[in-house]
C-alpha positions as CSV (number, residue, x, y, z in Angstrom):
1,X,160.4,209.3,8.4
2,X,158.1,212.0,7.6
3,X,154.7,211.7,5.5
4,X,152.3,214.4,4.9
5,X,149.6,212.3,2.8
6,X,146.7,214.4,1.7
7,X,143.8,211.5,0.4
8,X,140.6,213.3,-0.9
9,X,137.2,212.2,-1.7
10,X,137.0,209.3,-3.7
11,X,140.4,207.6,-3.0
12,X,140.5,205.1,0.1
13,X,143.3,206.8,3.2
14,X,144.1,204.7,6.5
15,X,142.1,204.3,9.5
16,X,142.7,206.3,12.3
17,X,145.1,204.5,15.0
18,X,141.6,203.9,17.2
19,X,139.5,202.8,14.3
20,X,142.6,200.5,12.9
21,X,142.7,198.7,16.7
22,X,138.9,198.1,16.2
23,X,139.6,196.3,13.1
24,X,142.9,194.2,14.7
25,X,140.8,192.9,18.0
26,X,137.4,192.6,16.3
27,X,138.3,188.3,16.2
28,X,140.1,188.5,18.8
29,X,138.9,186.4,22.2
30,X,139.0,186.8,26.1
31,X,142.3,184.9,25.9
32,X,144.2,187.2,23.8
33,X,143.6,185.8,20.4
34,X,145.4,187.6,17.5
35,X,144.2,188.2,14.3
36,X,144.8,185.3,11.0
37,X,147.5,186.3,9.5
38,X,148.4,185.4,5.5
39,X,152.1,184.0,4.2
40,X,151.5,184.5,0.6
41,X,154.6,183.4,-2.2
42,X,155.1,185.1,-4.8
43,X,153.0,182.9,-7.3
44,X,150.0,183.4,-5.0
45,X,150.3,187.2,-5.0
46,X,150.7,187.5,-8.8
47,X,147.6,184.6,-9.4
48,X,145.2,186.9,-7.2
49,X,146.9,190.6,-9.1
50,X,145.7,188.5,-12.5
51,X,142.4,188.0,-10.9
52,X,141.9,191.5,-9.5
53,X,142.9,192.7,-13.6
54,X,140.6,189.7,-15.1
55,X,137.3,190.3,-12.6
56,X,138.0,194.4,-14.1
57,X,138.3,194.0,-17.1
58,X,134.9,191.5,-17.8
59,X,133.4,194.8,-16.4
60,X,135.1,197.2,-18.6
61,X,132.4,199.5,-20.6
62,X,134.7,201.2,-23.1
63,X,137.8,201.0,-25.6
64,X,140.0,202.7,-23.1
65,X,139.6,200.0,-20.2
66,X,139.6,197.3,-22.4
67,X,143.5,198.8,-24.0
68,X,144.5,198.9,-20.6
69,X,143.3,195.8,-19.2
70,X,144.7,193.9,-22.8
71,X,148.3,193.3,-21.2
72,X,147.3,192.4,-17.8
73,X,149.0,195.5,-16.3
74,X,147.9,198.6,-15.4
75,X,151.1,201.2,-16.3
76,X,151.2,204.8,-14.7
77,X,150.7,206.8,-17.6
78,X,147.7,204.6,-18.5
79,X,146.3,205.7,-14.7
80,X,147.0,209.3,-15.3
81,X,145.2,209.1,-18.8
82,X,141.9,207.0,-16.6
83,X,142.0,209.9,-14.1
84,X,142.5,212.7,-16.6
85,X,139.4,211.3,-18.3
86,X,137.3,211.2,-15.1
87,X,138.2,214.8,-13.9
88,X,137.3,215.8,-17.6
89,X,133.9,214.2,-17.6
90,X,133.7,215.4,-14.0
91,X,133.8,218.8,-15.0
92,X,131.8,218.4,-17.7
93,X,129.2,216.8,-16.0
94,X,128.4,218.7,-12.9
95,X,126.2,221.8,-12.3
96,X,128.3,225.1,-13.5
97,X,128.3,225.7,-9.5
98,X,130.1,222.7,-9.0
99,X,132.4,222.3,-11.5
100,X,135.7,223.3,-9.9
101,X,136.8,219.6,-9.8
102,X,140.1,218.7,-9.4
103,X,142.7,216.1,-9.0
104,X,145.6,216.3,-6.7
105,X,148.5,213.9,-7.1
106,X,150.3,212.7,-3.8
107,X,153.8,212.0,-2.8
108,X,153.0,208.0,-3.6
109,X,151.7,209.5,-7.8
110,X,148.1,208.5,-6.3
111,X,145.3,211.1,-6.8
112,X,142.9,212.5,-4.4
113,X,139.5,214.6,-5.7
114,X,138.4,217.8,-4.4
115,X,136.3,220.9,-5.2
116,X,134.8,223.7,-3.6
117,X,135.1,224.4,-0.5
118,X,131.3,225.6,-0.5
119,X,129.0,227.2,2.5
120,X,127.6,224.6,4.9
121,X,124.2,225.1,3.6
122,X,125.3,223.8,0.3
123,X,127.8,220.5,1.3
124,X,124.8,217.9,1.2
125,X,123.7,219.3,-2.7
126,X,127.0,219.8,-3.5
127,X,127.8,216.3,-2.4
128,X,125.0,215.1,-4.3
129,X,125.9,216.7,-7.3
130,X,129.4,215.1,-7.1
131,X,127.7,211.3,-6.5
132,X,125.7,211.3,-9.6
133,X,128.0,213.0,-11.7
134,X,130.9,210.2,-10.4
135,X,128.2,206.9,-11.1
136,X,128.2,208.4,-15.0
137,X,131.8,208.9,-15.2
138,X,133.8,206.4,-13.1
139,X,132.7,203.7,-15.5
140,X,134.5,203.5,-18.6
141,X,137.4,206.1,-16.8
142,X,138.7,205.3,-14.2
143,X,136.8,202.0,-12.7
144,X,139.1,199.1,-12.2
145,X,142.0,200.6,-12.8
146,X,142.4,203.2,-10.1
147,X,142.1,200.6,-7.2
148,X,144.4,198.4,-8.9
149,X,147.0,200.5,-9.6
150,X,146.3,201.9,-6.2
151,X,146.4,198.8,-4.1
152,X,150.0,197.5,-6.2
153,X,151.1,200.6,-4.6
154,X,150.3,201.0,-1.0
155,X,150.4,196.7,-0.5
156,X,152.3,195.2,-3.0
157,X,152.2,191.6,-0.9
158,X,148.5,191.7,-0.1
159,X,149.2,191.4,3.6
160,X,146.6,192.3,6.0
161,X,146.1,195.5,7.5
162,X,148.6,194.5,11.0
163,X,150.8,192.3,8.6
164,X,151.6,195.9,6.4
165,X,152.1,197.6,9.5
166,X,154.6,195.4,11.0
167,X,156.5,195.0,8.3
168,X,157.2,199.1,7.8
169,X,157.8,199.3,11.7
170,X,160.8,196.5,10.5
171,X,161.8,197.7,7.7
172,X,162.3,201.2,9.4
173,X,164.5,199.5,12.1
174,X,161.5,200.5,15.0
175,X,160.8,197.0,15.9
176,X,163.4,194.3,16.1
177,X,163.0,191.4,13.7
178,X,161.3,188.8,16.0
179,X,158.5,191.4,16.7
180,X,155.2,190.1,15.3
181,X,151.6,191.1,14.5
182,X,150.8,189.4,18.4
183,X,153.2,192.2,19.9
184,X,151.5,195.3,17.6
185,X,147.9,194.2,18.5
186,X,149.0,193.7,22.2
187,X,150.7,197.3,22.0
188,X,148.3,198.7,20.8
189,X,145.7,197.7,23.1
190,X,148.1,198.4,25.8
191,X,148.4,201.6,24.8
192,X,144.4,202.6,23.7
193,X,142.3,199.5,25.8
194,X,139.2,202.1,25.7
195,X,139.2,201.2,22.0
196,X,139.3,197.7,22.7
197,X,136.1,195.5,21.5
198,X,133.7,194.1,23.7
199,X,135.2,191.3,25.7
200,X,138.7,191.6,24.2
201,X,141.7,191.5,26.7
202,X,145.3,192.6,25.9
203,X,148.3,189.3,26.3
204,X,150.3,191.1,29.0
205,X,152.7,188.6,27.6
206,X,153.1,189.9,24.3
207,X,153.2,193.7,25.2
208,X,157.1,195.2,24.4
209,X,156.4,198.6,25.6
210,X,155.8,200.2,22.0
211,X,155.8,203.6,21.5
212,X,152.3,204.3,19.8
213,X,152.2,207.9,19.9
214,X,156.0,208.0,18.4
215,X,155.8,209.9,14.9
216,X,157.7,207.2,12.9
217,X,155.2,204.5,14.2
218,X,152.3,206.5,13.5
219,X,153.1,207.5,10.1
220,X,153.6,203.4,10.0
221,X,150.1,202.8,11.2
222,X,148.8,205.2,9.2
223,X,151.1,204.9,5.3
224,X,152.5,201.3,6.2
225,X,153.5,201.0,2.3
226,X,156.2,203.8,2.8
C-alpha cells in the first residue's frame, strides 16, 4: 500500500505521526484515558452532510454556488468547475510576478495550489500577494464546496482523527479486528512517549507491539481514507 500524496497550499494534508499523537493524548489522563470516540448510523452521517451543504450554501455569494448547493450534493465535475474558477480569478488577480498559479489534482481527484517557487527574499510578499488575492476569489468559487467535497472524500463516516486510522489499519488486514483506538493511542505512545502531553502515561495494558515506523501503517496515519 503505497501513497505518494502531494497536498499544496490551500488544501488541508495530515498531521505528522508526532503532531497526530499530540492531538490523540491531548484528553487523555495520568491513568491512561483514551480519547471519545463517535458510533455514527448512517442517518446521523447524512443529517450532519445536509447540514455541512445547508450552513454553505446560506453563505453562498453567487449563481454558481447557489446551482451547486440547489440539489444538496456537491458532484465532481461541479468541483472541478469551482476550482477552475478560483485558479482563473487567481491568475487574474495577482501581481503579473505572481501569477504562475496552478492547480494540481492528486491521486484521490483533490487539488493542491502552487506557484513560484520564488527567492527567499520574496516568499513573505509573495505569500501575501497569494492571501489577498484568495479572500477575493475563494468566495463565490470555490468556498463551501471544496471542503465538502473534500471531507466526503478522505472521511466519508465522520469518524475522528484515531477512529479513521484504525479503521484503514483493519481494512488493510495490519491490525486484527478486536484492535481499537485504546491499542493505537497506546502504540503510539509506546512507540514516540517524548511526544506525549504533559502528564499523559501510556496503558502498558493496551500496548500490542505495533509497528509505527512500518510503511503500510504510516501511510495509514498519514491518508487513513485510502
Amino acid at each position: 500500500m503505497t501513497k505518494n500524496s502531494a497536498w499544496g497550499r490551500g488544501v488541508r494534508g495530515a498531521a505528522p505521526l508526532g503532531v497526530l499523537l499530540l492531538a490523540l493524548l491531548a484528553g487523555c489522563t495520568s491513568t491512561g484515558g483514551a480519547p471519545q470516540t463517535t458510533q455514527l448510523s448512517d442517518e446521523q452521517i447524512a443529517k450532519l452532510w445536509d447540514a455541512d451543504i445547508a450552513l454553505a450554501k446560506s453563505h453562498a455569494t453567487s449563481e454558481f454556488q447557489i446551482r451547486v448547493f440547489e440539489d444538496n450534493a456537491i458532484s465532481a465535475a461541479e468541483y472541478e468547475e469551482a476550482v477552475q474558477l478560483y485558479v482563473q480569478c487567481m491568475q487574474s488577480t495577482l501581481p503579473p510576478d505572481y501569477s504562475n498559479f496552478q492547480a494540481t489534482k492528486n491521486e484521490y481527484g483533490l487539488y493542491g495550489y502552487a506557484f513560484g517557487p520564488y527567492p527567499t527574499q520574496e516568499t513573505e510578499k509573495a505569500n501575501a500577494a497569494q492571501d489577498s488575492a484568495d479572500a477575493q476569489c475563494s468566495p463565490g468559487t470555490k468556498d463551501g464546496i471544496e471542503h465538502i467535497y473534500a471531507d466526503r472524500i478522505t472521511n466519508p463516516k465522520r469518524q475522528n482523527p484515531e477512529e479513521r486510522i484504525v479503521d484503514c489499519l483493519k481494512r488493510h488486514d495490519l491490525v486484527p479486528a478486536a484492535y481499537t483506538v485504546q491499542n493505537f493511542v497506546a502504540d503510539s505512545g509506546a512507540h514516540a512517549p517524548a511526544n506525549l502531553p504533559d502528564g499523559a502515561e501510556v496503558d502498558p495494558t493496551q500496548v500490542t507491539g505495533l509497528d509505527m515506523d512500518s510503511s503500510d501503517v504510516v501511510s495509514c496515519t498519514l491518508t487513513p481514507w485510502d
